[in-house]
N, C-alpha and C positions, 0 to 999 in steps of 0.2 A: 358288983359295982357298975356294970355297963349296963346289965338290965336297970338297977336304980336311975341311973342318967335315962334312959331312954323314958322310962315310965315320969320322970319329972320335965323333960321337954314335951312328951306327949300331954302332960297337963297344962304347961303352958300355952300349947298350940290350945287347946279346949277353951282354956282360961279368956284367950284375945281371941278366939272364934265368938264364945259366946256372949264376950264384952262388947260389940262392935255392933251387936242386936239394936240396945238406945243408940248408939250412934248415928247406926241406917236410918233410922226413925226421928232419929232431928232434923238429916239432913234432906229425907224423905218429906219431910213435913215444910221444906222452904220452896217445895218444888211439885206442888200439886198439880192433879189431873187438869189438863186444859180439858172443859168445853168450848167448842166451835159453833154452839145451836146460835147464837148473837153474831158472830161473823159471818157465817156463812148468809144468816137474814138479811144484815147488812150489804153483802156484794150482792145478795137474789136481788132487792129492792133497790140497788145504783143502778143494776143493769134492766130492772124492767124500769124505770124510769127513762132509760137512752131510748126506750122503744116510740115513747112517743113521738108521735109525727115521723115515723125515723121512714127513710128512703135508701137500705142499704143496696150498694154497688158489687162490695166482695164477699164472699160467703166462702170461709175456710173451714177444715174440716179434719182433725188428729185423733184416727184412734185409739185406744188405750193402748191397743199392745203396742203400737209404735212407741210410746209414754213408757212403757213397762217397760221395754228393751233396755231404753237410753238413764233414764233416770234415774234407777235406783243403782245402777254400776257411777253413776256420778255422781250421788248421796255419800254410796264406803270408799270411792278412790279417795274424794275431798278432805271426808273426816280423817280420812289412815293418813292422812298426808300431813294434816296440820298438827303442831306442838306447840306447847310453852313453856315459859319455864319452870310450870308446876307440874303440867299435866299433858299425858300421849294417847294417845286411842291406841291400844294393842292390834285388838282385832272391833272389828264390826258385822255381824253378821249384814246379808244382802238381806235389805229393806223390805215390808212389805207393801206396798199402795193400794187404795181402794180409795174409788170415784163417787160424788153421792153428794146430789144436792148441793152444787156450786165450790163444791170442798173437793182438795186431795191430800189423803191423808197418808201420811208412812210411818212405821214402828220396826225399831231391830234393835236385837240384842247385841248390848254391849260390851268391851271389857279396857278400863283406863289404869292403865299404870301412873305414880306419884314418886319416883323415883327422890325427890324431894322429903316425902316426908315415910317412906318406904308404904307403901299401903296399895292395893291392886283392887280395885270397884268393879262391881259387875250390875252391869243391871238393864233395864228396856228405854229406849227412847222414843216419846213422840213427835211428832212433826208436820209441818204444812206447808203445803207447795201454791204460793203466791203465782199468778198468771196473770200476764198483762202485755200490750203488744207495742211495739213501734216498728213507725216506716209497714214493712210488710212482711216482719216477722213475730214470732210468740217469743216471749222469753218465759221462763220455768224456773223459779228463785225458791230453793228451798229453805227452811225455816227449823231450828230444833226448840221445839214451844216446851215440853216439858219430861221428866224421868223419870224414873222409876226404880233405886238401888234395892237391889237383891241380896247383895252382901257385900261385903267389906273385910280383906283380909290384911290382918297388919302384919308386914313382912316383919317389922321390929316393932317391940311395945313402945309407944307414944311415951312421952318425957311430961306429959300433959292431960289433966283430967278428961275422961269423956265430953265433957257439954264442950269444955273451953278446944278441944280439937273439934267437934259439930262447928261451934261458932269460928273455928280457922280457916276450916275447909269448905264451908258452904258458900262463903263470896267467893272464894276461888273459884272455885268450880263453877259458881255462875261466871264472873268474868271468862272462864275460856269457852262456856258455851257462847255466850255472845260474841268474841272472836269468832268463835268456829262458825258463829252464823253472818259475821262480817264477810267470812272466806267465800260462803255459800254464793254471798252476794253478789262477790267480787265473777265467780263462777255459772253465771244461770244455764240451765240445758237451752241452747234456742233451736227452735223451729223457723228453718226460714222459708217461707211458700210464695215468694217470689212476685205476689200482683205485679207490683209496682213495671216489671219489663215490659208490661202489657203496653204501656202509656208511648213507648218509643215508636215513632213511625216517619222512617224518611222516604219523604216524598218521589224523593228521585228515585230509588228502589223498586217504584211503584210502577216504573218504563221499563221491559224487558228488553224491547229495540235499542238496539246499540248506535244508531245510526241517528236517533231522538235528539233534540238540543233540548231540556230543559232549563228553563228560565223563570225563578218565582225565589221570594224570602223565604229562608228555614222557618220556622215553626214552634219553641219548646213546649213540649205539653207537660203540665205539673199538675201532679194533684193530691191534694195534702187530707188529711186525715180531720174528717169533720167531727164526726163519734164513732163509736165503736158500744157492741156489748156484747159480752162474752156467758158461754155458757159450760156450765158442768155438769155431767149426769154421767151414769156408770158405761154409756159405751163409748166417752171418750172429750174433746172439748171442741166446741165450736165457736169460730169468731164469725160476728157479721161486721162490716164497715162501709159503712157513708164517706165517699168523698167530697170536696169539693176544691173550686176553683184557687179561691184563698187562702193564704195562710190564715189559718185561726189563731185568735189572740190566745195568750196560755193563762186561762182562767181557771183559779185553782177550785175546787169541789169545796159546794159546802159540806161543812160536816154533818154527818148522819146522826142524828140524836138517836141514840138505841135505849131500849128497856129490855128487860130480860125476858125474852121469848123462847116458847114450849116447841118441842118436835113438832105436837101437833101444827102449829102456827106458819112453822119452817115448812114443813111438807104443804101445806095450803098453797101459800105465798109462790112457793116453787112447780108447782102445777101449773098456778096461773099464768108464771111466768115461761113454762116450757112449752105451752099451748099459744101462747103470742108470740114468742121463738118461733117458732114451726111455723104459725100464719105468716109471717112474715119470709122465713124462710121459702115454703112451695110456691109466693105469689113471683118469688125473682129469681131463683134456682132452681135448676133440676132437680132431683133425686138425686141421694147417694147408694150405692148398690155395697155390699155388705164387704165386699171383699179389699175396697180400699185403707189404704192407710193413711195417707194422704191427701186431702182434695181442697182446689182450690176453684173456684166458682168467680166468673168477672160476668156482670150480667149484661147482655147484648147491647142496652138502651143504652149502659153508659161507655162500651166501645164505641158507637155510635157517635156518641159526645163528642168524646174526643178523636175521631177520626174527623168529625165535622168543624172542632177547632182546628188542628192541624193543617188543613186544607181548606182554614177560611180567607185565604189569602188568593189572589186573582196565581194562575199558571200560564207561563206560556211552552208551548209544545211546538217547536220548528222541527222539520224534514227537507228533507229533498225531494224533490218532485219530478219523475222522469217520465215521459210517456216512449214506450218502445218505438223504437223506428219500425215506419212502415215503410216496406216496399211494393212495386206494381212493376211489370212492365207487360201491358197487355196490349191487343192488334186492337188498333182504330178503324173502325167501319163507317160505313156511310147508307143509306138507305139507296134503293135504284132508283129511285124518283130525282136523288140529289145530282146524281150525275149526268151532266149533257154533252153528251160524246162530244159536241159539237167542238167542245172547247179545249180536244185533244189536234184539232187541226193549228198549224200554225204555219204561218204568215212567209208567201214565196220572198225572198230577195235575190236578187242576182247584181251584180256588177254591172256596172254602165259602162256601152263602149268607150274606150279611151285610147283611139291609134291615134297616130297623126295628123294632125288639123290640115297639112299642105298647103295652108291659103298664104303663105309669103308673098311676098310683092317680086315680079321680075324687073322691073323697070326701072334703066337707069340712064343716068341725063350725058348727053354728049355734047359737047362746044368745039365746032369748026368757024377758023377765022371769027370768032369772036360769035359766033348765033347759036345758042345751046339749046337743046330740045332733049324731053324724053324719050327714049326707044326700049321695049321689050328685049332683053338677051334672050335670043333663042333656045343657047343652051338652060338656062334656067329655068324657061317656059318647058323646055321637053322635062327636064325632071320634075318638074310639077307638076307636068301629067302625071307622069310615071308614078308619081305620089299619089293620085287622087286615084289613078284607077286599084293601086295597092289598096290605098283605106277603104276605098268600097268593097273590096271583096273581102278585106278582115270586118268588115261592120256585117257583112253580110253572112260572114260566116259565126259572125258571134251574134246577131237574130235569130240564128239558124240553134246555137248554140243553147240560147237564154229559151226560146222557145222548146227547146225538147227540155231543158231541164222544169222548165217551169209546169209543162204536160206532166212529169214525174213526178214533181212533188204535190201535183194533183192526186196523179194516180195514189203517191205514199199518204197522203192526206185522206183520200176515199178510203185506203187500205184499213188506215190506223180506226178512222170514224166508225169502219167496219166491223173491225176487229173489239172496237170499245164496246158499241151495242151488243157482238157476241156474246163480252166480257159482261157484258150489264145487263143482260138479259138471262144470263147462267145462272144466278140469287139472287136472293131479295136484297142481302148486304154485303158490300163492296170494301175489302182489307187495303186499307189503300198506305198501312205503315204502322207504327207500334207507338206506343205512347209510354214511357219509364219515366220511372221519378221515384224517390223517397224524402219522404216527413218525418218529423222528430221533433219533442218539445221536451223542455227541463227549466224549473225551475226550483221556488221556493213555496211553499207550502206552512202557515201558522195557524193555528189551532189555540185559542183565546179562550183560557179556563175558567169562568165569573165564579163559579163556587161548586161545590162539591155540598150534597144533601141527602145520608143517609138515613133511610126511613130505622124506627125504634127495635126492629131486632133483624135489621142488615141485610135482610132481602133484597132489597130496590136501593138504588140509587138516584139522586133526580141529578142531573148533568145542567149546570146553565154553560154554555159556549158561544163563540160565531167565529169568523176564522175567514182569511186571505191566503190567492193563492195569486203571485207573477212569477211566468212563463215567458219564455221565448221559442216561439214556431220557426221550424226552421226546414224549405225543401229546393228541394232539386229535379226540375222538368225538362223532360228532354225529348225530342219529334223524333223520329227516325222511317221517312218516308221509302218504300218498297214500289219499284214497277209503275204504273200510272199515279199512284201517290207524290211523285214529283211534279205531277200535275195539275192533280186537285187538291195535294195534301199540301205538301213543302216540297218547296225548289229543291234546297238543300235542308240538312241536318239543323236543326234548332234547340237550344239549351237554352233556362233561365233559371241562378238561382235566387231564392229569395228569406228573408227574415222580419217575423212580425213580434212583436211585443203585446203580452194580454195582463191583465191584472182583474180579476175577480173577486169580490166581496162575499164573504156568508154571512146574510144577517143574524144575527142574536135568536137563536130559539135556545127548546128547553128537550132533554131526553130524559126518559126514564129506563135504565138498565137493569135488570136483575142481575142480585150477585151469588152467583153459586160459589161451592166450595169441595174442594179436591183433596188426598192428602199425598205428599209429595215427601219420601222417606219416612220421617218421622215429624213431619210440619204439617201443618196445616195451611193449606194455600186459598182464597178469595179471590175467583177469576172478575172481572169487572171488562167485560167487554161491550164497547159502544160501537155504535153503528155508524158506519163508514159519511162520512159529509161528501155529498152528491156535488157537485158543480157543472156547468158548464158555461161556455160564451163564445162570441161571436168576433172573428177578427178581422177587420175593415180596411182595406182593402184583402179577400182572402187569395190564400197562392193562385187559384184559379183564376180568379179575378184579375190577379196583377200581370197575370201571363196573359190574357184577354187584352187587355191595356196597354200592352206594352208598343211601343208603335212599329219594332222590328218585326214584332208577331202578323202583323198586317203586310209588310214589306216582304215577308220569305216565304209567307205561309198562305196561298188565294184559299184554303179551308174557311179562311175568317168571311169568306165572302158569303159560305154556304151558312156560318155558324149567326149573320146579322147583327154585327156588333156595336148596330146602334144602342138597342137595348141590353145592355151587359147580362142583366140578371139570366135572361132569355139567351144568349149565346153563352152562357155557362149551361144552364140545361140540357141544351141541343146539345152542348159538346159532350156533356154526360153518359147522353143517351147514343155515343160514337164508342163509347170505352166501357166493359163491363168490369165494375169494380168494384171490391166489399162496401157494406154498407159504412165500417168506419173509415176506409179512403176517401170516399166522398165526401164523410163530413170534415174529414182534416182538410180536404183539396178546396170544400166552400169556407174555410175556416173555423169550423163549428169545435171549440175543442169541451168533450165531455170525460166525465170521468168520477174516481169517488179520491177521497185520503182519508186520512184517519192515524189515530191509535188504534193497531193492532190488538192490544190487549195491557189491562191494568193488573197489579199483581200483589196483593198483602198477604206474607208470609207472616203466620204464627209460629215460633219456634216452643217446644215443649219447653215449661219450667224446668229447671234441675233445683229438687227439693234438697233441701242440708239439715242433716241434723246432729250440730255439734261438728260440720266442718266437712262430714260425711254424706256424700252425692248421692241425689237418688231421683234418677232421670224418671219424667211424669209420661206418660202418654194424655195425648190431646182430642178431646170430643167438641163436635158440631153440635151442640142440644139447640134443643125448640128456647130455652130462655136463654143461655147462659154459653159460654166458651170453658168449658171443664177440664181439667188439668188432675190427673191422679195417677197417683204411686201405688199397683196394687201390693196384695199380700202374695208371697210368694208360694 
């Protein structure tokens, strides 16, 4: 009896194995083989159409196996994930792809449980991977176009004829593959290769110096997606894209009137269009070199662009302006011609006698019996002698006096006159005291930016500028007369100090700077360095000057008599050629102030893309090419 059972379930399992043959075959029959030879013509000829006139800016670059990796694990997570409430994906085998003539194509076996109507399908799936890009990345939309049942096992015998279960299941079944490719849709793999960060550039960034004030309006730079065309061939997919300033209106495509076109037709079309690909490509991109996965191409002219929008707006660059203090304190000389001993003698005085005049009167009036007369008192008369002969011998002894002293200060006066010639005869120039002072100027310094003009693949920059600089001069002079220098130099010690105000113009010229480029970590750095702005000027009255002028300088100092301070310009010379002193003490002392400022150095950092694929980083390294700024992810 149990072999009987076994032997009539096994004929039933035979019985719905091999009833389920026309079934596969009706519903096989609602789900025929897609051709792609019309589509695929279709996108080759939109996208060689974009080519005309085209001017592309980005030129990106995905190879397969980066595609290969990500794709097809996101083809069997999606479908294992999604259900209805007819039908489940059991299993899915991992996809295969292949690249070819504008198409991607994938097929894997499958296996869908019907828990619903008990029944378990097996069978192959085709499919097509739609590519199309926004903003500055790829999306990857997969598509299930059509199947293939292999067999069909009914877990329970149907309650329903063969045809009339075909005709149950076949809408079903379409209905959840079109979910299932709702889902897809919901899900695309995207590639994001990042152009777009290129566009960000702040200006102030662009000042390393910390000490800089810039002053200028931001800038936004935007640039929107003018066309695009995309290509497909088996080692992988490339996008080119044209920007432009504008938003572009969103004009939809007309339709492509297709007829039904042969391989041969497709492989034609597709030659010609990967041969206009490619020329366009080499004329604005480098080379790709085999080993990336990655790349993303921004071509020089149009960083250009937008570096020259960004920075079309006037800059201004303030600093501070110091000039170091100078100091001097060096010996003042005189030539030996200047000095004339003569005028180390000076001048006798002596006190003038001043004893006792004695010339009072003795004489006084006497009245007897009424007749008065004058008479001399004796005693008065004798002490008035006694007086006169006293002041004559102190006068005579202070002649005696005034005259030896006055011999002496002959003799000290011959002495000294002597001693001077010794001295002036000993060198050619005579140290007659020191001369100290320091100088010092600070101000403000502006540097006026009319435009920024980067030549087409960023070598040169043209600079238009002009630029103002006010200072204030500020010194401190001081005599310090030594030995006969009190005599020819300064009496005493002499200070002045003093403060001048300048204000200098640079007028408007134009520079041309070359921009090289460094790499700084993992950056790419643009040095932009201009050449210092020269100035100089002249400050009227100068310290030297003012200390010449001054009228205390005349009143302490008989040097002014030697230096001729009728003509100023000329007693500043002489006085020069009294002090040896650098050649830029000089010009601060005549007021001459020179010098340079500037911006030290300009600075655009490139940071590498971080490429994403599906949310997964994958930092690029950065190339300096002869066209293009290159960004790529290699193969590991």
């Amino acid at each position: 009896m149990k072999n009987l059972t076994k032997i009539i379930f096994s004929l039933c399992i035979f019985v719905l194995l091999q009833s389920c043959k026309p079934v596969r075959a009706m519903i096989n029959n609602q789900f025929p083989p897609l051709s792609t030879t019309d589509q695929q013509y279709s996108s080759i000829e939109a996208n060689f159409n974009e080519l005309k006139d085209f001017n592309p800016h980005i030129g990106s670059s995905i190879d397969k196996d980066l595609i290969l990796k990500y794709l097809p694990v996101e083809i069997k997570n999606e479908a294992e994930s999604y259900a209805d409430e007819n039908f489940k994906i059991k299993n899915i085998e991992l996809p295969k792809l292949s690249f070819d003539k504008q198409g991607i194509f994938s097929e894997a076996d499958f296996t869908i449980l019907s828990t619903k109507y008990d029944i378990e399908i097996r069978g192959k799936f085709s499919g097509v991977t739609a590519v199309s890009t926004k903003s500055d990345s790829l999306y990857l939309r997969n598509a299930l176009s059509s199947l293939k049942i292999k067999s069909i096992l009914f877990i329970k015998k149907p309650k329903i004829p063969r045809k009339a279960f075909a005709k149950l299941v076949t809408p079903l079944l379409k209905k959840y593959i079109e979910n299932l490719n709702g889902q897809f849709l919901k899900k695309p793999t995207i590639v994001y290769a990042g152009w777009g960060d290129t566009y960000k550039l702040n200006f102030r960034k662009m000042f390393k110096d910390p000490s800089l004030e810039i002053i200028g309006d931001s800038t936004d730079i935007s640039r929107f997606t003018k066309r695009s065309s995309i290509r497909i061939k088996p080692t992988g997919i490339s996008i080119m894209v044209e920007l432009t300033k504008e938003k572009p209106a969103m004009n939809l495509l007309p339709a492509i009137q297709t007829k039904k076109r042969t391989e041969a037709e497709l492989t034609k079309i597709f030659q010609m269009f990967d041969q206009k690909y490619d020329q366009y490509w080499t004329s604005v991109f480098d080379p790709i070199d085999d080993r990336s996965l990655v790349v993303t191409n921004i071509s020089k002219s149009e960083i250009s662009n937008i570096f020259n929008d960004a920075l079309s707006k006037p800059l201004i660059v303030k600093q501070k302006l110091t000039i170091p203090q100078i100091s001097f304190n060096q010996k003042l000389e005189v030539k030996r011609g200047d000095i004339d001993c003569q005028n180390v003698r000076t001048n006798f005085s002596y006190p003038d006698f001043n004893g006792d005049t004695c010339n009072w009167s003795c004489m006084k009036r006497i009245c007897i019996f009424g007749v008065c007369k004058k008479v001399e008192d004796p005693i008065c008369a004798s002490t008035r002698a006694a007086c006169r002969v006293k002041r004559e011998t102190a006068r005579i002894a202070h002649q005696t006096a005034r005259e030896t002293a006055r011999i002496a200060h002959q003799i000290e006066n011959e002495t000294k006159v002597a001693s001077c010639n010794v001295w002036r005869e000993t060198m050619d120039f005579l140290a007659l005291g020191r001369f100290k002072g320091d100088i010092s100027a600070e101000g403000n310094a502006a540097i006026y930016l009319k435009s920024f003009n980067f030549n087409f693949d960023l070598s040169e920059l043209k600079l238009n500028y002009s630029g103002d600089v006010n200072a204030s001069l500020k010194s401190n002079l001081e005599f310090k007369p030594v030995d006969l220098g009190h005599i020819f130099f300064c009496y005493t010690d002499y200070d002045k100090k003093f403060s001048s105000d300048v204000g200098i113009n640079i007028p408007y010229s134009t520079s041309k700077i070359s921009v090289t480029s460094t790499r700084d970590d993992n950056n790419l750095v643009l040095h932009i360095k201009p050449d210092k702005i020269l100035y100089n000027a002249s400050i009227n009255p100068s310290p030297l000057h003012s200390l010449l002028l001054d009228p205390q300088f005349a009143l302490k100092c008989p040097i002014s008599k030697i230096l001729n301070l009728v003509v100023i310009g000329t007693a500043a010379a002489n006085f020069l050629e009294m002090v040896k002193l650098a050649p830029e003490q000089e010009l601060l002392l005549l007021g001459k102030v020179n010098g340079s400022y500037g911006i030290d150095e300009m600075q655009i950092a490139f940071k590498p893309i971080t490429f994403k694929i599906n949310g997964e980083r994958k930092e690029s390294l950065i190339f300096w090419n002869a066209k293009s700024l290159q960004f790529k992810y290699l193969k590991p």
